[in-house]
Structure formats: structure tokens, C-alpha cells
C-alpha atoms as a printed R data frame, in Angstrom:
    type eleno elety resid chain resno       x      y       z
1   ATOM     1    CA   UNK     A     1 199.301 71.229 166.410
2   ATOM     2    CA   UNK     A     2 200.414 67.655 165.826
3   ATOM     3    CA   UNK     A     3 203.800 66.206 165.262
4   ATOM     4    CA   UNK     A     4 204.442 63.186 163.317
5   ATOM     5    CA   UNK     A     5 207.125 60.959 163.587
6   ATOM     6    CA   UNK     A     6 207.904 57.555 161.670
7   ATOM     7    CA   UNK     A     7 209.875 54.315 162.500
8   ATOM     8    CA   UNK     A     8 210.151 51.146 161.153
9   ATOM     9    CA   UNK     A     9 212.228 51.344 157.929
10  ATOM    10    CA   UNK     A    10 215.260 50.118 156.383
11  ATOM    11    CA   UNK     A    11 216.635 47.492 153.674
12  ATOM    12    CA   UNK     A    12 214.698 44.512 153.091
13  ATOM    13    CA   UNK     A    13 215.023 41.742 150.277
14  ATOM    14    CA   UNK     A    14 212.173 41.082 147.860
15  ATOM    15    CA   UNK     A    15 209.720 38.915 149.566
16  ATOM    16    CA   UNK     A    16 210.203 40.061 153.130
17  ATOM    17    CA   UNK     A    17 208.647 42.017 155.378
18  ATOM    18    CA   UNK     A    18 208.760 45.295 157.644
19  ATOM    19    CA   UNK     A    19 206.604 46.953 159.739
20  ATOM    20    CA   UNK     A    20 206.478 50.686 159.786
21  ATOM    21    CA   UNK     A    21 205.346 52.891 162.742
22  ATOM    22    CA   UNK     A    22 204.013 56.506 162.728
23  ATOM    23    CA   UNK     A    23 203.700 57.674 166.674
24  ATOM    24    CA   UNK     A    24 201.661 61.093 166.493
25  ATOM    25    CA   UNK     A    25 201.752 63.860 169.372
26  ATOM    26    CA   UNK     A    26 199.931 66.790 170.754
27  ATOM    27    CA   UNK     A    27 196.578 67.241 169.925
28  ATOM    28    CA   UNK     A    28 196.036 64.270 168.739
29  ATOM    29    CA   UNK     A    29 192.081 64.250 169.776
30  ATOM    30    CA   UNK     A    30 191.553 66.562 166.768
31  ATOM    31    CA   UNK     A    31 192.945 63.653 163.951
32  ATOM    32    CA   UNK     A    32 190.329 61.936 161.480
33  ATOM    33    CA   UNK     A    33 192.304 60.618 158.920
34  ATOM    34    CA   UNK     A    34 195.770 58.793 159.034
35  ATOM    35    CA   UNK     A    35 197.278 57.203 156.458
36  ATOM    36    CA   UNK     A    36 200.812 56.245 154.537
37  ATOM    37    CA   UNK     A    37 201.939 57.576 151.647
38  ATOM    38    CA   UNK     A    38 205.134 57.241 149.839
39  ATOM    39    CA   UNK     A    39 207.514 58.819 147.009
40  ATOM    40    CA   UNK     A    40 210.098 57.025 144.932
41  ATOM    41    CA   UNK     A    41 213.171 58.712 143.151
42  ATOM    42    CA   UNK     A    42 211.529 61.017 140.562
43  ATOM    43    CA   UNK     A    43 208.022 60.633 141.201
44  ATOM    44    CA   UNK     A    44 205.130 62.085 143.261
45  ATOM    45    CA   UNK     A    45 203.999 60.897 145.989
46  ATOM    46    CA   UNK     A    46 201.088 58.581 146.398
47  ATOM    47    CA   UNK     A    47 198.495 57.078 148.401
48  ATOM    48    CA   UNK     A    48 199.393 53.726 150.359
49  ATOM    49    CA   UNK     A    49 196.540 53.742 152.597
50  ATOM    50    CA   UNK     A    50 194.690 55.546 154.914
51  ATOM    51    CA   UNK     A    51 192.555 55.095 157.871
52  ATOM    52    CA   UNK     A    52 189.712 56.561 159.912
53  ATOM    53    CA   UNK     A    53 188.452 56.946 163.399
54  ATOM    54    CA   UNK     A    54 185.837 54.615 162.840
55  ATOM    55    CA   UNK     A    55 188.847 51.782 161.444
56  ATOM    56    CA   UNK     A    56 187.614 51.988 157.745
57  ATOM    57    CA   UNK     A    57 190.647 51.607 155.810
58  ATOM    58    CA   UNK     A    58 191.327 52.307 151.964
59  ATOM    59    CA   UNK     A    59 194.531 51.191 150.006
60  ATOM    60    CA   UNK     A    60 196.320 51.173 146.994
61  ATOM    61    CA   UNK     A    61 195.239 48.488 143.942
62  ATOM    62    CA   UNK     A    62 199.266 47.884 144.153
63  ATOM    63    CA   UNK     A    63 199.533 46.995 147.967
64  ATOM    64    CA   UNK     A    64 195.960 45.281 148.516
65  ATOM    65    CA   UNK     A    65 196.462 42.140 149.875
66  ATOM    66    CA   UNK     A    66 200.364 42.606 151.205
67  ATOM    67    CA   UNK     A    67 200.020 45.988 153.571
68  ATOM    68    CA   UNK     A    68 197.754 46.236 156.334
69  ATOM    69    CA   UNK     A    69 197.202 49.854 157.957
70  ATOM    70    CA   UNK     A    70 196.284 49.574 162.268
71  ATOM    71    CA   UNK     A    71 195.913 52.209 164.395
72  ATOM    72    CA   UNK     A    72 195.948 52.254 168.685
73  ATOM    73    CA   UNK     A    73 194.201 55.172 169.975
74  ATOM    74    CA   UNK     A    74 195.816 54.200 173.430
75  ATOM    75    CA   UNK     A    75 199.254 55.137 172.206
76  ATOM    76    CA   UNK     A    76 198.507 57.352 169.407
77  ATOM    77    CA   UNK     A    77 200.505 54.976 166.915
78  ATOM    78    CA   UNK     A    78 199.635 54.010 163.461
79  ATOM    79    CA   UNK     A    79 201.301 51.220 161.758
80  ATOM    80    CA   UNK     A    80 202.090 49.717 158.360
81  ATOM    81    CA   UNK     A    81 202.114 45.841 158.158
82  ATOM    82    CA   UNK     A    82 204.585 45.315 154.607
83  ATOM    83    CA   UNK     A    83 204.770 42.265 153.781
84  ATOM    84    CA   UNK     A    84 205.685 40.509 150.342
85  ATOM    85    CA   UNK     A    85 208.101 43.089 149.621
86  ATOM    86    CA   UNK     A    86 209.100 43.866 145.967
87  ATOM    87    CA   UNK     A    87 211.559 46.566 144.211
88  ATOM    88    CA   UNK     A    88 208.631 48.797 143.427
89  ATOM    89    CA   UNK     A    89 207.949 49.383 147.389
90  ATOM    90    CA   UNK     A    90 211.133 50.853 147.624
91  ATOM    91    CA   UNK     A    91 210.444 54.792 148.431
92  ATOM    92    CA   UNK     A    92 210.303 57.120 151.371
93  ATOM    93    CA   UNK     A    93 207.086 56.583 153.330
94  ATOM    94    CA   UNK     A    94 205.010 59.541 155.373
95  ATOM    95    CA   UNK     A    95 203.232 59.375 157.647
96  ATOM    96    CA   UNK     A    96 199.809 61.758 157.274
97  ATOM    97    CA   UNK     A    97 196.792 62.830 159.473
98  ATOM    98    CA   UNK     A    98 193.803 65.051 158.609
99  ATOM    99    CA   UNK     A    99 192.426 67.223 161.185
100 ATOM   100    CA   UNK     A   100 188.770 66.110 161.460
101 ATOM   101    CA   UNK     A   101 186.246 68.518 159.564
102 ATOM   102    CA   UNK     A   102 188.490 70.788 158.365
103 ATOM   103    CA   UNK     A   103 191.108 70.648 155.279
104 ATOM   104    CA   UNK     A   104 194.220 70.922 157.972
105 ATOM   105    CA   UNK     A   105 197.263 68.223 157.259
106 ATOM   106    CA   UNK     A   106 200.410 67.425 158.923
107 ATOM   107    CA   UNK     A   107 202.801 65.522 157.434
108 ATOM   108    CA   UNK     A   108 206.090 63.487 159.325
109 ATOM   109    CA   UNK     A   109 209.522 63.668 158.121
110 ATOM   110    CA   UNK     A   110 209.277 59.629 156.220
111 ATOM   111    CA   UNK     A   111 211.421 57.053 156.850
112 ATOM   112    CA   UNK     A   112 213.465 55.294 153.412
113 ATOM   113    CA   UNK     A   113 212.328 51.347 152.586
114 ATOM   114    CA   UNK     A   114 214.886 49.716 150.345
115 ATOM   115    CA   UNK     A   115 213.699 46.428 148.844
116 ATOM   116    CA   UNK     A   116 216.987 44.749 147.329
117 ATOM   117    CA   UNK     A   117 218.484 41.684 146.777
């Protein structure tokens, strides 16, 4: 089992910056795959970015080049790097992790951004 919890957000104004923090918990040895996604009002939720053991990271067309996805084995904490903040980040972000090998997911609770002038 592995528990999930997020930090990090809040209200922001276009053009700044957050970082978001996703601290995982007991067996933690068995993760692969970590990643962000997020959900706005009325729409499904999709793929920020994800990353591996190994530190290969994938991520959105929409965020490339203004989110950066880190992860510290030592604490078992993943973060999100936002920066360049527009309206269109605003959504609940969650926190994910894939067991490895097998088709297992957990999923945190999210945490709201608000980008707003």
C-alpha cells in the first residue's frame, strides 16, 4: 500500500510561479512511475507529467518548457516546478504512482492551483 499526499498549492497571478509537492508513504520501494496530473471544472483529467525510476521524464505539449517534474528517493517526495503561470493551469493537481510491473495505481487527494489576476 502507498499513500499519497500533496502540498504546494494555492492562488497565484498569471506569470508566477509555485512549486507543488507530492510526499509518498509506505511501500514506497514498489513505485515505478510518478507523475502529476490535473482536472479543471468540467473536464477530465490529464497528464502533466510523469517520471520514472531511472529520472526519464515525459510532459504535456502545454507545460513543456514552464513545469519541471523532480523526484528524491531519500525522502520519497516528488515535486512540480510551475512556473509562467497562466489561467489555463488553474485545476486540481494529483499526485500519481504506478506500482512497478504491474497495472496497480494510487492516486492522492490533489491540491487546487488558482491562477488569477
Amino acid at each position: 500500500q502507498v499513500r499519497l499526499v500533496e502540498s504546494g498549492g494555492g492562488l497565484v497571478q498569471p506569470g508566477g510561479s509555485l512549486r507543488l509537492s507530492c510526499a509518498a508513504s509506505g511501500s514506497t520501494y514498489t513505485i515505478g512511475v510518478m507523475g502529476w496530473y490535473h482536472q479543471a471544472p468540467g473536464k477530465e483529467r490529464e497528464l502533466v507529467a510523469t517520471i520514472r525510476r531511472s529520472g526519464i521524464t515525459n510532459y504535456a505539449e502545454s507545460v513543456k518548457d514552464r513545469f519541471a517534474i523532480s523526484r528524491v528517493s531519500a525522502n520519497n517526495t516528488m515535486y512540480l516546478q510551475m512556473n509562467s503561470l497562466k489561467p489555463d493551469d488553474t485545476a486540481v493537481y494529483y499526485c500519481y504512482a504506478r506500482v512497478m510491473g504491474m497495472s496497480l495505481e494510487y492516486w492522492g487527494r490533489g491540491t487546487q492551483v488558482t491562477v488569477s489576476s
